[in-house]
C-alpha positions in Angstrom: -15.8 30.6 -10.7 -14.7 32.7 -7.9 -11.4 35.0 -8.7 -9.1 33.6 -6.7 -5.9 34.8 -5.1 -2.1 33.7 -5.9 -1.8 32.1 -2.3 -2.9 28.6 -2.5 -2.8 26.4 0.1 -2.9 22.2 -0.2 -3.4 20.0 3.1 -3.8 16.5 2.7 -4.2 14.1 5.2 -3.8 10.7 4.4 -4.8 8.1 6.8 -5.1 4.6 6.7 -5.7 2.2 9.6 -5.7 -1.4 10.2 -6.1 -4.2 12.5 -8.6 -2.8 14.8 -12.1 -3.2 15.5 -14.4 -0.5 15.1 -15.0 -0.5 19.0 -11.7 -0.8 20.0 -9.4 2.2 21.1 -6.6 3.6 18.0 -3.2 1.5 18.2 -1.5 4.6 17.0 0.7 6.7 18.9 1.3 10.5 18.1 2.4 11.3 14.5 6.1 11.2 14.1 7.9 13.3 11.5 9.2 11.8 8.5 12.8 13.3 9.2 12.6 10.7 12.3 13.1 7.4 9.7 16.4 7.8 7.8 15.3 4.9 5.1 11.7 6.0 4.6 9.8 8.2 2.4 6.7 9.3 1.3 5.5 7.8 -2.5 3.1 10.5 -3.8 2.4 8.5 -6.9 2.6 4.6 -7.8 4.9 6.2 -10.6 7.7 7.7 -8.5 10.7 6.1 -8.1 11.4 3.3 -5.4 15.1 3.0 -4.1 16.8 -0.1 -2.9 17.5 1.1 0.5 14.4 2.8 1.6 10.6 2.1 2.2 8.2 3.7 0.3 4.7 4.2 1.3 2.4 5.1 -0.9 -1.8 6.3 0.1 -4.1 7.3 -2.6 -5.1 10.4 -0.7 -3.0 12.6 -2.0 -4.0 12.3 -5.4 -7.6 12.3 -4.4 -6.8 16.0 -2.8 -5.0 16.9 -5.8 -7.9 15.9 -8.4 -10.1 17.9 -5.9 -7.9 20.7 -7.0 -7.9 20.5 -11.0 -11.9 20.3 -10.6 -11.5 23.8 -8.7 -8.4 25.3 -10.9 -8.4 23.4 -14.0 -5.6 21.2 -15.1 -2.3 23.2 -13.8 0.4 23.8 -16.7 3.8 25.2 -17.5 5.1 22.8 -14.2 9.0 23.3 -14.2 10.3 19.8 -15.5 12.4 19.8 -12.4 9.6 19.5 -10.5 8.7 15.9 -10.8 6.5 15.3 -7.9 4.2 18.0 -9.3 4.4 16.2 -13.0 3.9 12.8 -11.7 0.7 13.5 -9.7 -0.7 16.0 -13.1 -0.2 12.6 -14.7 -1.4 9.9 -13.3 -4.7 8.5 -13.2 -3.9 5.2 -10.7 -6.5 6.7 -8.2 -9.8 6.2 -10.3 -11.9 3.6 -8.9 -9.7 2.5 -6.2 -12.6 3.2 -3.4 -15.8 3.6 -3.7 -16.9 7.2 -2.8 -18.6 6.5 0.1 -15.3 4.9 1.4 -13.3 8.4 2.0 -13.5 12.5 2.0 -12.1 14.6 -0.4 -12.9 18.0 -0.7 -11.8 21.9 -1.6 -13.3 24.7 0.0 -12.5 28.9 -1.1 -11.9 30.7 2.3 -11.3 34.3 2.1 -8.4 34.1 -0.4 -7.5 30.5 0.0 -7.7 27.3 -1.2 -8.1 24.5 1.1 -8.0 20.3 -0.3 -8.9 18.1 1.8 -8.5 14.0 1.9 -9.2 12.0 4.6 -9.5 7.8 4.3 -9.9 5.4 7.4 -10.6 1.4 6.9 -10.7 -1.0 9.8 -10.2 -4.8 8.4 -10.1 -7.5 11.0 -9.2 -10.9 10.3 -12.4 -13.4 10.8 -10.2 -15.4 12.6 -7.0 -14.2 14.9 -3.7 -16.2 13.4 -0.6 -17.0 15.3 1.0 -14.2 17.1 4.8 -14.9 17.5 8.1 -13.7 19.3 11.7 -14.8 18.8 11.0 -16.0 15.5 12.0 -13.4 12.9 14.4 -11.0 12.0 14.5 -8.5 9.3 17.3 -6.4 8.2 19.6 -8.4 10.9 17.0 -7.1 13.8 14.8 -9.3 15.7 10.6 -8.3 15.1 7.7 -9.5 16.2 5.9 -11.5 13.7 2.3 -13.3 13.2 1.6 -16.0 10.4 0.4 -19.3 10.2 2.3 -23.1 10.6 0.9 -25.6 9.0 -2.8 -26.3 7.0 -5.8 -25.4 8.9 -9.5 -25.4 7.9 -10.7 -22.6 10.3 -8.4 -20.3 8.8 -8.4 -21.9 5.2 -10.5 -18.8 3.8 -7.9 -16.2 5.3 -5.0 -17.3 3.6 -4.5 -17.8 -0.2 -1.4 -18.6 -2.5 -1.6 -16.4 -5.6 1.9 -17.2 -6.5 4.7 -19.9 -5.9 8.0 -20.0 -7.6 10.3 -20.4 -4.8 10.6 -19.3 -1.1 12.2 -15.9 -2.4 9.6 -15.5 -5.0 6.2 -15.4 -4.0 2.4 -13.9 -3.4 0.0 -14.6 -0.9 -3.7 -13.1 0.2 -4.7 -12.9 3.2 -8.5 -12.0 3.6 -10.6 -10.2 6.3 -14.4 -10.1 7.0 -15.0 -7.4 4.4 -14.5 -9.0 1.7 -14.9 -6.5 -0.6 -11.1 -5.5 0.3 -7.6 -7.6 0.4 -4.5 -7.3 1.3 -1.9 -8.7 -0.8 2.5 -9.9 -0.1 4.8 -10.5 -2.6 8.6 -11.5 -1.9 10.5 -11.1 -5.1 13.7 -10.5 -6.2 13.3 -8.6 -8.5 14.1 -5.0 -8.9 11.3 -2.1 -9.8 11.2 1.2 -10.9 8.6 1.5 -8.7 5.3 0.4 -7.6 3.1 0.3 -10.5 5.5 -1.2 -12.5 5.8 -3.7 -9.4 1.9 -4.0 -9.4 1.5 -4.9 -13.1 4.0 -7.5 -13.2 2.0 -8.5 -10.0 -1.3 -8.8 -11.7 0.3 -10.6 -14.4 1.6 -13.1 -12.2 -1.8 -13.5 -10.6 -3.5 -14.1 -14.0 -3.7 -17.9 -14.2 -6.1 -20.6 -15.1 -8.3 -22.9 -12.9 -5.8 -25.5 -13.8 -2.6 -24.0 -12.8 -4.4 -23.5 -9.1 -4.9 -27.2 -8.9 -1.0 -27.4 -8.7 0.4 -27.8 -5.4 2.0 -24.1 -5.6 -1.3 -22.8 -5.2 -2.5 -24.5 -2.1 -1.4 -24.2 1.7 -0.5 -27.4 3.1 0.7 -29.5 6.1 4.1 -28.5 6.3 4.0 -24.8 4.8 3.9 -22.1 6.9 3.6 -17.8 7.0 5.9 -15.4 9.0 5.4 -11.9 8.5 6.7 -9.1 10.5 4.3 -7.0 12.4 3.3 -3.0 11.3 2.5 -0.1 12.9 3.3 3.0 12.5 2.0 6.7 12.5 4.2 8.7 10.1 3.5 12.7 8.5 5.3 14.9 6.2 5.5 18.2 4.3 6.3 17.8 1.2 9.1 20.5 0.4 9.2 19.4 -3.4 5.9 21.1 -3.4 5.6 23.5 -0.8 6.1 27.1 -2.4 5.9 25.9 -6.5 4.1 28.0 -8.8 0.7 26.4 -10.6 -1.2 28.3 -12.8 -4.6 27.8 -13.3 -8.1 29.1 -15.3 -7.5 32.4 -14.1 -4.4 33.1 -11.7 -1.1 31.5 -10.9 -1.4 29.6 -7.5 1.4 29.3 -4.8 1.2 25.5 -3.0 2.3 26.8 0.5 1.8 24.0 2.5 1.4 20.1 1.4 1.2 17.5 4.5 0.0 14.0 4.3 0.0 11.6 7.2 -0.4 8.0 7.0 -0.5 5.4 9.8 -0.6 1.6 9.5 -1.1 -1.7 11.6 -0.3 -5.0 10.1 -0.8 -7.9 12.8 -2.3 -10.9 13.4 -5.8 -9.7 14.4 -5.7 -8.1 10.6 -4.9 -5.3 8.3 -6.0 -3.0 5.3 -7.4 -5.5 2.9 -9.7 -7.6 1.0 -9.3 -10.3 -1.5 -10.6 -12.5 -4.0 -7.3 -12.4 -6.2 -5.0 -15.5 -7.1 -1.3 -16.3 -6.6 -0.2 -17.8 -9.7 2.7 -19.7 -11.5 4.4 -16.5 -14.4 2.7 -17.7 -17.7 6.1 -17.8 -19.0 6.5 -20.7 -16.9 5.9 -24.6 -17.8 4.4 -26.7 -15.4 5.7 -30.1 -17.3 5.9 -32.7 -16.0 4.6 -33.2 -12.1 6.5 -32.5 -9.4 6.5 -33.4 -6.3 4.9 -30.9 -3.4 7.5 -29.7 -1.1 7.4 -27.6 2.4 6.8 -23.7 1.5 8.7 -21.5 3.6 6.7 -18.1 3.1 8.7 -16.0 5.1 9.1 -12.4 4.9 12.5 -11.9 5.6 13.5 -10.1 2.8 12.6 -7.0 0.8 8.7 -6.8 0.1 5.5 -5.2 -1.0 2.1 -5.0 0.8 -1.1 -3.7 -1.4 -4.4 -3.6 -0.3 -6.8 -3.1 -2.6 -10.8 -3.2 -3.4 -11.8 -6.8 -5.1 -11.7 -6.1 -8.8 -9.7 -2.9 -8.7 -6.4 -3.1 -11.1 -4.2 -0.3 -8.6 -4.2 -0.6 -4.9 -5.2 1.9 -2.6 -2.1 1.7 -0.3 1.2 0.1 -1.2 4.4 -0.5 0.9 8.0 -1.5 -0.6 9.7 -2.7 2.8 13.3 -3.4 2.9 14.2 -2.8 6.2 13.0 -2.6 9.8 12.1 1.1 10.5 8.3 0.4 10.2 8.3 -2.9 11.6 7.5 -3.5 15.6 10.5 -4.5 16.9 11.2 -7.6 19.5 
């Protein structure tokens, strides 16, 4: 291995797109700085912490740039405990076989005395059919959004929309499925409080885990008088991440200086479709009897509260992208 310097420089860019055709121009306007949204930040791991009253989005590029860096450096040590961005992406191991490799870029190149990591991940996942597209009908947060969804059972949209999970209208997990259907994007209203989003995500896939006769129940299936809000995405968001920028790794050989870490992420979620692809199932908690049978009533699966979007690859246990959304900075507004 090449003797490297102790400058050391990390650029990641992170970004995921949704809800346009390949042939159709980006929805995305020019990145805005974090520091512009004063109740959102930047998740570098499923492991960090979530907070009540702030969004948290999470791409799986940054860790792909940072394993791209302990293949070049080795396994950094002697972090500062303090340091807990730094620890939390040394640890984790949520990124393997989220994507296949020929699904994004990752890469680290020596130039001159520097190290440069790159990660780069774009996904277009349209919707086979367009669903409703609505205004006036939804407000988040106590501010009015533009919304898309679906009223009512239909069969030409039967295979984009799946109930995984039905306890009440404040409780549940639906699919919705796009033409790839190697991906899925998954929404799950709950009340429940996280630590963050892979604790979220397992108590997600154990809610999902369900027998062929549990999906027979009513829960599980979209019918005449159910229907699907949910508020519309898109947004074009970047950061340096300061709890990084200028922290000491060492390495094989040398101590390396991180002087600059940037992701940027950008995201659509509309009625034409979104980052996704599904064959998963919303499911009753196990914990849960069925007893005796009850009668189906109207679900009203409305995301008007505190949520979580995931889109994932078909079989994978972690998601690729994940979004805790609990108020209307990243929704498009009426």
């Amino acid at each position: 291995m090449k003797k490297l310097s102790k400058i050391f420089l990390l650029l990641v860019i992170a970004f995921t797109i949704s809800c346009k055709k390949d042939n159709q121009e980006s929805k995305f306007d020019k990145a805005k700085k974090i520091t512009e949204f004063k109740n959102t930040k930047f998740s570098p791991t499923l492991e960090n912490e979530i907070y009540k009253e702030s969004n948290s989005i999470y791409c799986v590029t940054l860790l792909y740039a940072w394993n791209e860096i302990t293949d070049e450096i080795g396994k950094p040590w002697g972090i500062d405990k303090k340091d807990n961005d730094l620890i939390l992406l040394s640890k984790s191991n949520t990124y393997k076989n989220v994507l296949d490799k020929n699904e994004y870029f990752a890469d680290v190149e020596i130039i001159d005395n520097n190290i440069t990591a790159k990660a780069f991940f774009k996904k277009s996942l349209p919707f086979e059919l367009k669903l409703n597209s609505y205004d006036k009908k939804l407000k988040f947060d106590n501010v009015p959004v533009k919304s898309f969804g679906v009223n009512g059972w239909d069969f030409e949209i039967s295979d984009c929309v799946s109930i995984l999970y039905y306890k009440n209208d404040d409780n549940f997990i639906i699919k919705l499925r796009p033409t790839d259907i190697t991906h899925e994007i998954i929404l799950f209203k709950t009340e429940k409080n996280y630590k963050n989003l892979n604790e979220m995500n397992q108590s997600l896939l154990k809610l999902t885990d369900v027998s062929t006769e549990q999906k027979q129940n009513w829960r599980f299936n979209f019918l005449d008088d159910d229907i699907i809000i949910i508020p519309k995405f898109n947004f074009n968001i970047e950061k340096n991440y300061e709890t990084m920028e200028g922290k000491i790794l060492n390495g094989f050989e040398n101590k390396f200086r991180i002087e600059t870490a940037y992701q940027r992420t950008a995201f659509v979620l509309d009625e034409n479709g979104a980052e996704i692809e599904s064959e998963v199932e919303y499911a009753v908690e196990a914990s849960e009897s069925i007893g005796e049978i009850e009668k189906p009533k109207p679900k009203k699966l409305i995301f008007n509260k505190p949520f979580y979007v995931l889109l994932r690859k078909k079989g994978a246990e972690n998601p690729y992208f994940a979004l805790w959304n609990v108020n209307s900075e990243l929704l498009v507004k009426e």
